[in-house]
mmCIF file of the N, C-alpha and C atoms, coordinates in Angstrom:
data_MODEL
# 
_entry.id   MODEL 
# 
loop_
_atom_site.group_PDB 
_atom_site.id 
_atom_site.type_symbol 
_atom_site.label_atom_id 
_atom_site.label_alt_id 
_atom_site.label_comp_id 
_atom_site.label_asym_id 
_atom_site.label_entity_id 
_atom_site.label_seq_id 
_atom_site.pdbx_PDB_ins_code 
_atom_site.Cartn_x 
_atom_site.Cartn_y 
_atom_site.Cartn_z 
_atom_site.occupancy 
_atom_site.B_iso_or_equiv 
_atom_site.pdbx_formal_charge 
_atom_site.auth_seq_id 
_atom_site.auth_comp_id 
_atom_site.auth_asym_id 
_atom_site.auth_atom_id 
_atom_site.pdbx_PDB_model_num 
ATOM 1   N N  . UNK A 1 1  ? -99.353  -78.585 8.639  1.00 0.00 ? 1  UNK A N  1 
ATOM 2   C CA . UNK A 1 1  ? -98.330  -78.187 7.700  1.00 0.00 ? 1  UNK A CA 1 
ATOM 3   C C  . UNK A 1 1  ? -98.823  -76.955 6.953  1.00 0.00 ? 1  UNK A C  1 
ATOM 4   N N  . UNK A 1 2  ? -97.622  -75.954 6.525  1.00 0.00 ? 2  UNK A N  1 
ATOM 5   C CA . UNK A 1 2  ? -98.211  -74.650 6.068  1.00 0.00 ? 2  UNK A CA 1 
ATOM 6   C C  . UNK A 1 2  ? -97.396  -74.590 5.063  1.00 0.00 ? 2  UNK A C  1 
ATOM 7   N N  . UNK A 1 3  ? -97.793  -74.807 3.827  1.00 0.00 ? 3  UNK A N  1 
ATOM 8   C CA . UNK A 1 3  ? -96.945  -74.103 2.569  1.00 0.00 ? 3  UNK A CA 1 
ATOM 9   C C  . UNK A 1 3  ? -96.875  -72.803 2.203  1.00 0.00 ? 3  UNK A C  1 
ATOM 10  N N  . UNK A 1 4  ? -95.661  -72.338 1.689  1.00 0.00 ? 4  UNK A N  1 
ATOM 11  C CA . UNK A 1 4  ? -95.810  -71.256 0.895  1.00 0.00 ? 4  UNK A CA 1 
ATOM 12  C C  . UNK A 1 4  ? -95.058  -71.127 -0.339 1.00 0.00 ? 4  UNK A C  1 
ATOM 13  N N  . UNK A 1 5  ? -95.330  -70.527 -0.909 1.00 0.00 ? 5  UNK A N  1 
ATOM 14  C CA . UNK A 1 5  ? -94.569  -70.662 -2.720 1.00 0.00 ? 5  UNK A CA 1 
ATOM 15  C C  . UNK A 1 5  ? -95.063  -71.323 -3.850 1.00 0.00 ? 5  UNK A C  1 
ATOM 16  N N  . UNK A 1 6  ? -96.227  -72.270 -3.292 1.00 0.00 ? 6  UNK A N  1 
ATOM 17  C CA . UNK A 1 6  ? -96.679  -72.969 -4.392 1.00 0.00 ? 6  UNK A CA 1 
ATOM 18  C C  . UNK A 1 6  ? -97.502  -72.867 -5.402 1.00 0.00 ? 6  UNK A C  1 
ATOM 19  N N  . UNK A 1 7  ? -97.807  -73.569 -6.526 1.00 0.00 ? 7  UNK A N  1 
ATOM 20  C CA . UNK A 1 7  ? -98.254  -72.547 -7.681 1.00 0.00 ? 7  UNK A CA 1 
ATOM 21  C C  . UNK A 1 7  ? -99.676  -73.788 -7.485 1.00 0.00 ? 7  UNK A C  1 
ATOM 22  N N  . UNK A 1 8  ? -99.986  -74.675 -6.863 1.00 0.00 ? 8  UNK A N  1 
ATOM 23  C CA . UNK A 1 8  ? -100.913 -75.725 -7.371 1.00 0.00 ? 8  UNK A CA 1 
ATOM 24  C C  . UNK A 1 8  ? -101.447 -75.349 -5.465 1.00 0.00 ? 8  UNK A C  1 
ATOM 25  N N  . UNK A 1 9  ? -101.467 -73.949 -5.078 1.00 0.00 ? 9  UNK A N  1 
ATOM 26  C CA . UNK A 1 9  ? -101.965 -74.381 -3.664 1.00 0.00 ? 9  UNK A CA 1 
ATOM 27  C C  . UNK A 1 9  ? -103.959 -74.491 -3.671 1.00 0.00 ? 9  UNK A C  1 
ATOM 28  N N  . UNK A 1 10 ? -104.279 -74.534 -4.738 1.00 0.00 ? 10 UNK A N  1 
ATOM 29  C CA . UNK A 1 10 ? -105.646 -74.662 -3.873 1.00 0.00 ? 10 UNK A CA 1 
ATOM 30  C C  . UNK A 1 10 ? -106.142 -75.897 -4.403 1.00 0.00 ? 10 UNK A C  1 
ATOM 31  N N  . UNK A 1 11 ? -105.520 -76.849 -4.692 1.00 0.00 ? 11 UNK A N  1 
ATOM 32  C CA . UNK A 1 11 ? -105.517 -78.100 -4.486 1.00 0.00 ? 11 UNK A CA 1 
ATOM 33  C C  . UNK A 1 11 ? -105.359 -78.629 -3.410 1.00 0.00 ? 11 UNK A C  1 
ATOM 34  N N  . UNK A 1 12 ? -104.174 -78.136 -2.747 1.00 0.00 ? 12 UNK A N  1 
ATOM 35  C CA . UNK A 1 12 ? -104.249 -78.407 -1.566 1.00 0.00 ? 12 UNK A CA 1 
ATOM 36  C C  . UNK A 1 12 ? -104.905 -78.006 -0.289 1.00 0.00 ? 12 UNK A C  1 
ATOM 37  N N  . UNK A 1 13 ? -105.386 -76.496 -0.790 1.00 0.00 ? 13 UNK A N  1 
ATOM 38  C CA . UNK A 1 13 ? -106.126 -76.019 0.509  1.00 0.00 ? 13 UNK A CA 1 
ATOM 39  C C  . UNK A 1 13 ? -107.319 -76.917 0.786  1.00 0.00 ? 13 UNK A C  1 
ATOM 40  N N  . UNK A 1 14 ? -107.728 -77.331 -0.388 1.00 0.00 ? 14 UNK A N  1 
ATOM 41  C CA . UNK A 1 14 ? -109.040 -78.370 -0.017 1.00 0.00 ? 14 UNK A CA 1 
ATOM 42  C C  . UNK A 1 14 ? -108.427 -79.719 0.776  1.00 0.00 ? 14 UNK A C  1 
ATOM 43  N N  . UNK A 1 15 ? -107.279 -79.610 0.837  1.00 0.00 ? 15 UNK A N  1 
ATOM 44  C CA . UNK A 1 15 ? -106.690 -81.182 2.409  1.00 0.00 ? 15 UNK A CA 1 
ATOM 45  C C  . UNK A 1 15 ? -106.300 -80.088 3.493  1.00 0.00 ? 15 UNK A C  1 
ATOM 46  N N  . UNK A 1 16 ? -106.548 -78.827 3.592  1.00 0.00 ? 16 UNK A N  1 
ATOM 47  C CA . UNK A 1 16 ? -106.445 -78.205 4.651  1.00 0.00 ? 16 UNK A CA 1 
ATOM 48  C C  . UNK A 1 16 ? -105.284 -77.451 5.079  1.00 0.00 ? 16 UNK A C  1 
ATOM 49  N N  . UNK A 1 17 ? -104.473 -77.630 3.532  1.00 0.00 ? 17 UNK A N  1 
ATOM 50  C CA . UNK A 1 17 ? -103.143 -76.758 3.790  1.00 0.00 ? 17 UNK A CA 1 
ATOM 51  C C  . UNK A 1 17 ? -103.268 -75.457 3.422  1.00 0.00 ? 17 UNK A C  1 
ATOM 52  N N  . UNK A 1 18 ? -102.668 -74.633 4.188  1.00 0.00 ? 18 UNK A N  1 
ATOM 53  C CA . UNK A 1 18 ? -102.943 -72.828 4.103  1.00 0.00 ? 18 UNK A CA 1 
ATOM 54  C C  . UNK A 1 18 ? -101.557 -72.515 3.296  1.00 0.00 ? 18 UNK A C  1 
ATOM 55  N N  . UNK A 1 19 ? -101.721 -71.648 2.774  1.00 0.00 ? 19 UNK A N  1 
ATOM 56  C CA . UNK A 1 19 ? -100.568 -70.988 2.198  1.00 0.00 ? 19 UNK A CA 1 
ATOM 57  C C  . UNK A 1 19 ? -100.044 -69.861 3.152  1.00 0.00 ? 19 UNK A C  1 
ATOM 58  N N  . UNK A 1 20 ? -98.812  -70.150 3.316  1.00 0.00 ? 20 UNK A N  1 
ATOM 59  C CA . UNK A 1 20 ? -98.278  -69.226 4.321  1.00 0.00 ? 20 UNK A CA 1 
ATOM 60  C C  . UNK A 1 20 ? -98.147  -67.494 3.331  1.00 0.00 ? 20 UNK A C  1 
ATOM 61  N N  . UNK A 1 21 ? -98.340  -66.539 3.851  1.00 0.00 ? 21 UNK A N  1 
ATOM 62  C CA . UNK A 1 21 ? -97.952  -65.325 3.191  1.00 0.00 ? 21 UNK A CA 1 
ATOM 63  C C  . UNK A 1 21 ? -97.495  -64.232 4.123  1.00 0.00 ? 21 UNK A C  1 
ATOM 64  N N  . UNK A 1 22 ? -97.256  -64.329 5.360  1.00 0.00 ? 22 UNK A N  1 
ATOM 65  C CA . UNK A 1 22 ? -96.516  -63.511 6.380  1.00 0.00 ? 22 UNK A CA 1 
ATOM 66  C C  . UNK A 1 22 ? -95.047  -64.544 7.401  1.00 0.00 ? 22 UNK A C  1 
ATOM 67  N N  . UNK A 1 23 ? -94.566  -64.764 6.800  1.00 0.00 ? 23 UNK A N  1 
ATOM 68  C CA . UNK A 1 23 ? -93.171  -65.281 7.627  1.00 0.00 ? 23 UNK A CA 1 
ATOM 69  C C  . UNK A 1 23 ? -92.961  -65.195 8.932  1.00 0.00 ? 23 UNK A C  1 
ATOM 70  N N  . UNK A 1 24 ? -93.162  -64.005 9.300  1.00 0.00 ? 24 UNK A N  1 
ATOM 71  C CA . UNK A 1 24 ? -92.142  -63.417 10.805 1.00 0.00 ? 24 UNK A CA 1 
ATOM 72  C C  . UNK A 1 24 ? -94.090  -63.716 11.298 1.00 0.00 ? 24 UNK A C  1 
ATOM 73  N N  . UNK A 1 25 ? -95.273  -63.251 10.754 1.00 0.00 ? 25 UNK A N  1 
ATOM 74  C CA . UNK A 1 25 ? -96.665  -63.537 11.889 1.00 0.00 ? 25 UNK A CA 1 
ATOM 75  C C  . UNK A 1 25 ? -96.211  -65.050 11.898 1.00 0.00 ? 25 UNK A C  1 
ATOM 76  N N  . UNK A 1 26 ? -95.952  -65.884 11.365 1.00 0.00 ? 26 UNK A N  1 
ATOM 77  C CA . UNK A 1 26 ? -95.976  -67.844 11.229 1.00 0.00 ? 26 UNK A CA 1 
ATOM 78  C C  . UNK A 1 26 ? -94.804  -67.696 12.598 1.00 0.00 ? 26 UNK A C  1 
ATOM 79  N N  . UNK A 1 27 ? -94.062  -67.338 12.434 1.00 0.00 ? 27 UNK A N  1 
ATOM 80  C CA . UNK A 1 27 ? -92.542  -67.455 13.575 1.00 0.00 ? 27 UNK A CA 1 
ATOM 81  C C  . UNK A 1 27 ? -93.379  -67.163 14.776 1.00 0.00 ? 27 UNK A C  1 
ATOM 82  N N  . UNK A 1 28 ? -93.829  -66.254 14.918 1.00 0.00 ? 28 UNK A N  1 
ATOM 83  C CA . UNK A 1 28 ? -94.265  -65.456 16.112 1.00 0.00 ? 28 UNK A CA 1 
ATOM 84  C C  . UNK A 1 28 ? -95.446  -66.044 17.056 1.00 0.00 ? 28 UNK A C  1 
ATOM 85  N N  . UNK A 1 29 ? -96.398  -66.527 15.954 1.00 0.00 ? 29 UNK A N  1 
ATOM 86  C CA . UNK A 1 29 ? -97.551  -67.723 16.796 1.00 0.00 ? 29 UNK A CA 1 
ATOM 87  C C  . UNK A 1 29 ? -97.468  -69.052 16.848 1.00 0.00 ? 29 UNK A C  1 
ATOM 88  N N  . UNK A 1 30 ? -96.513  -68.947 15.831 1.00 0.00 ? 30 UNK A N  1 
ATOM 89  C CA . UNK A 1 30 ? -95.827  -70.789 16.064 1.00 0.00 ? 30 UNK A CA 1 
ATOM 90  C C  . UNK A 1 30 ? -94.495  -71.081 15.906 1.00 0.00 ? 30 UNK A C  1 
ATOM 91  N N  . UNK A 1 31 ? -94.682  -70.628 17.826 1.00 0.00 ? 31 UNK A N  1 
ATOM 92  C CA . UNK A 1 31 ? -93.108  -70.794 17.958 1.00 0.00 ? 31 UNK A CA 1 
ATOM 93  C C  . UNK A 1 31 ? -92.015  -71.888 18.279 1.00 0.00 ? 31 UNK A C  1 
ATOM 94  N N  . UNK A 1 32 ? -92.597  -72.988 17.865 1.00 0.00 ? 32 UNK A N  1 
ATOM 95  C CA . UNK A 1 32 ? -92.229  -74.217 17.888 1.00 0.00 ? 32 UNK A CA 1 
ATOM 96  C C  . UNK A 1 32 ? -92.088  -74.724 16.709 1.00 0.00 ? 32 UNK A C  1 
ATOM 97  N N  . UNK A 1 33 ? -93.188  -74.304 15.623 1.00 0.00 ? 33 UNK A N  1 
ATOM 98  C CA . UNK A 1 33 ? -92.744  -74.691 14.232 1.00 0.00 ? 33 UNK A CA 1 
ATOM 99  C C  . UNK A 1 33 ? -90.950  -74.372 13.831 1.00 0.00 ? 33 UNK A C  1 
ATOM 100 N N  . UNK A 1 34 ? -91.123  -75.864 12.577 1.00 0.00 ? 34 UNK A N  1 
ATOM 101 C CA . UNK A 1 34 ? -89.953  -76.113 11.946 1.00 0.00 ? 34 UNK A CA 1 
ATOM 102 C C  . UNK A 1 34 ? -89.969  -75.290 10.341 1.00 0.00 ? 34 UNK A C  1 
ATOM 103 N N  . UNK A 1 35 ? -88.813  -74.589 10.326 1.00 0.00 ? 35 UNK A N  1 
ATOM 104 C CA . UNK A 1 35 ? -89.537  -73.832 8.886  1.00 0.00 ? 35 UNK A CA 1 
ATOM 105 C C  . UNK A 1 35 ? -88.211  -74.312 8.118  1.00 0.00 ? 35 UNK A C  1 
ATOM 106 N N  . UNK A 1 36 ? -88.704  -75.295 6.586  1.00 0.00 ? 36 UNK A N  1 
ATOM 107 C CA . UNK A 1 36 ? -87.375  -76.030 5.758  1.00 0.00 ? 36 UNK A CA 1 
ATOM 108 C C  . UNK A 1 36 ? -87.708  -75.028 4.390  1.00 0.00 ? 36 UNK A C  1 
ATOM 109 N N  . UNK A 1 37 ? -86.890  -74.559 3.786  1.00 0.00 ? 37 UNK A N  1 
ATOM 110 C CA . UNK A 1 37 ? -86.951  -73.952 2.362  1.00 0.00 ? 37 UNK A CA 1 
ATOM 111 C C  . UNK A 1 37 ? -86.742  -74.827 1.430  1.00 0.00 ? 37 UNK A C  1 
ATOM 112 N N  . UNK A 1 38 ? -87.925  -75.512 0.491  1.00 0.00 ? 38 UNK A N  1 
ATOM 113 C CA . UNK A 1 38 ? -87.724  -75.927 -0.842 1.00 0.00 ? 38 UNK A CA 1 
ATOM 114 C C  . UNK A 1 38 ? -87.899  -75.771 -2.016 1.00 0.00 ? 38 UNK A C  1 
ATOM 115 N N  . UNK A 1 39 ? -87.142  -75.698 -2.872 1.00 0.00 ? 39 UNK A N  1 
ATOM 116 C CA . UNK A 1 39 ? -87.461  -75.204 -4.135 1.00 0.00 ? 39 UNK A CA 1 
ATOM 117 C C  . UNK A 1 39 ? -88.802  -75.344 -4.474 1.00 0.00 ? 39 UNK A C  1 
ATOM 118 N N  . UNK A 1 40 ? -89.233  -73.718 -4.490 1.00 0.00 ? 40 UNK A N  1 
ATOM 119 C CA . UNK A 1 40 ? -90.513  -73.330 -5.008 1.00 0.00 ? 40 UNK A CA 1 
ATOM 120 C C  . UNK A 1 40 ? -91.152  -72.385 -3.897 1.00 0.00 ? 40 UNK A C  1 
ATOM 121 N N  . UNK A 1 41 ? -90.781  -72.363 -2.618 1.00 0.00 ? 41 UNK A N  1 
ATOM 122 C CA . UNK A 1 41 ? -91.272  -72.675 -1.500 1.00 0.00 ? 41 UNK A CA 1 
ATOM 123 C C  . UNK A 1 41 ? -90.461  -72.339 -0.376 1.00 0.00 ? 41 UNK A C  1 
ATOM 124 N N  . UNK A 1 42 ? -91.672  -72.501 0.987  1.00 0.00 ? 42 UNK A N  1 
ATOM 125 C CA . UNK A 1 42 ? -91.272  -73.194 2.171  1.00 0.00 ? 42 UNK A CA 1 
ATOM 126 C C  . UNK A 1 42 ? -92.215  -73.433 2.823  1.00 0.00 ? 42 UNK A C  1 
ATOM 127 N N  . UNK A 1 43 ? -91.809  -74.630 3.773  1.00 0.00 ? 43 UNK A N  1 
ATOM 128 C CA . UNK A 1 43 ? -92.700  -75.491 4.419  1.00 0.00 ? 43 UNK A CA 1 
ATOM 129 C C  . UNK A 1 43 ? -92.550  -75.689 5.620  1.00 0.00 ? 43 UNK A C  1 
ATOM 130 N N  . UNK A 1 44 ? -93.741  -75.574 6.466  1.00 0.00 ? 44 UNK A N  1 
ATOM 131 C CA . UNK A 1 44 ? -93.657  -74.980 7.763  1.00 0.00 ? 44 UNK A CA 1 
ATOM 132 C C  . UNK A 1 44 ? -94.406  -76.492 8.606  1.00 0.00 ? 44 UNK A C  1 
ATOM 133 N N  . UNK A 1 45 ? -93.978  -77.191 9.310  1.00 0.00 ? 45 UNK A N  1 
ATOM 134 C CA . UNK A 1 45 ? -94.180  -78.529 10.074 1.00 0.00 ? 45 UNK A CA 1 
ATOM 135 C C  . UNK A 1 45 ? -94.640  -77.495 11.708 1.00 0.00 ? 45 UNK A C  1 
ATOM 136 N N  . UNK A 1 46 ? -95.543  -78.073 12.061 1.00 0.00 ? 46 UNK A N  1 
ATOM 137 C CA . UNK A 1 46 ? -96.249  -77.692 13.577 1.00 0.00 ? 46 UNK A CA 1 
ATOM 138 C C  . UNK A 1 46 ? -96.971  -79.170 14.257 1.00 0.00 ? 46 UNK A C  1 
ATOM 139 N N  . UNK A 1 47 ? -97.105  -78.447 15.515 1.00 0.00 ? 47 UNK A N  1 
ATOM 140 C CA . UNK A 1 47 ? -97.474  -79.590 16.263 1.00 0.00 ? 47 UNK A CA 1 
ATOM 141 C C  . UNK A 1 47 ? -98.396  -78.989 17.018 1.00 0.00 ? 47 UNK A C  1 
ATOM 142 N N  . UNK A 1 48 ? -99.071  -77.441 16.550 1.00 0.00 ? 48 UNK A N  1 
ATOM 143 C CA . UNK A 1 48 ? -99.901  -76.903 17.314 1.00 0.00 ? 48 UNK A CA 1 
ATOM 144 C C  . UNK A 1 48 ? -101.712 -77.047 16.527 1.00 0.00 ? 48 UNK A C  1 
ATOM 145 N N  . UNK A 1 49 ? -102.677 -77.227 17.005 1.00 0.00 ? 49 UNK A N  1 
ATOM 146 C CA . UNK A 1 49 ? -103.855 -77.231 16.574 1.00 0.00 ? 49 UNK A CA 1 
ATOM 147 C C  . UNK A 1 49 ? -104.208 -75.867 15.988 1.00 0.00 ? 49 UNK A C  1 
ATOM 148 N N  . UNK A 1 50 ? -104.867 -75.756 15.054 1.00 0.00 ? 50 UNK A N  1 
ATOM 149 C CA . UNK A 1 50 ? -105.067 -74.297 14.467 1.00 0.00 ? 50 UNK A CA 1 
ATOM 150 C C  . UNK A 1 50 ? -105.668 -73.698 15.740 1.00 0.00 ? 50 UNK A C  1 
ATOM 151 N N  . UNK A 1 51 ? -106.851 -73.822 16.241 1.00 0.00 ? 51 UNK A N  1 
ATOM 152 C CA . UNK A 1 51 ? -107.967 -73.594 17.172 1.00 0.00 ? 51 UNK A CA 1 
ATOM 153 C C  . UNK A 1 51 ? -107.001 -72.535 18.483 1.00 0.00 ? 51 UNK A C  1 
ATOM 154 N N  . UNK A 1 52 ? -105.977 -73.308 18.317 1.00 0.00 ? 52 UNK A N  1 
ATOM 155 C CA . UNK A 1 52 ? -105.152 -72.481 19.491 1.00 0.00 ? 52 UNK A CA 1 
ATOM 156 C C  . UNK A 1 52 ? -104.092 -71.196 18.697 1.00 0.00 ? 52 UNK A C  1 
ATOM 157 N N  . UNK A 1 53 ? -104.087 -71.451 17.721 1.00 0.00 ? 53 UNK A N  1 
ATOM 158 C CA . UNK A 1 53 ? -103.497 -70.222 17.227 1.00 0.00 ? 53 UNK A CA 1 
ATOM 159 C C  . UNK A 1 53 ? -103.909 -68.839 17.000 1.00 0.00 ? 53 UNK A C  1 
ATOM 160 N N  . UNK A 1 54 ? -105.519 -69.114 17.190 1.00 0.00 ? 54 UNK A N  1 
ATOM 161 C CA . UNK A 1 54 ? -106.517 -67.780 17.262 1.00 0.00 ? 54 UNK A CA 1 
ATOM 162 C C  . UNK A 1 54 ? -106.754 -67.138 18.672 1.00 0.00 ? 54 UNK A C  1 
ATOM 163 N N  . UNK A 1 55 ? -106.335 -67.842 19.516 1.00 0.00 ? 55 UNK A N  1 
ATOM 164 C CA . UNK A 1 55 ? -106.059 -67.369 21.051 1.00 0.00 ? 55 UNK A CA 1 
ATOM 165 C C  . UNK A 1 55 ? -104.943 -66.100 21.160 1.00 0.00 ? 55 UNK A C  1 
# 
């Protein structure tokens, strides 16, 4: 899962969530991700392993 917008993110980066800050690079290497807009935010659901996104 990839947040972006949030004001409390490095709380979470320590459970391993990244803050998204490029939109269209997130679309483009994960092109299967689900991207939902929520107030504050948006939140990006994947089913891909990071490890393969650096390929």
């Amino acid at each position: 899962m990839i947040l972006s917008g949030t004001e409390d993110i490095k709380k979470l980066e320590k459970l391993g969530i990244t803050k998204a800050k490029n939109r269209k690079f997130i679309a483009q290497k994960i092109t299967n991700s689900k991207m939902v807009d929520i107030e504050g935010g948006t939140v990006y659901m994947m089913n891909q392993m990071p490890e393969k996104l650096l390929k």
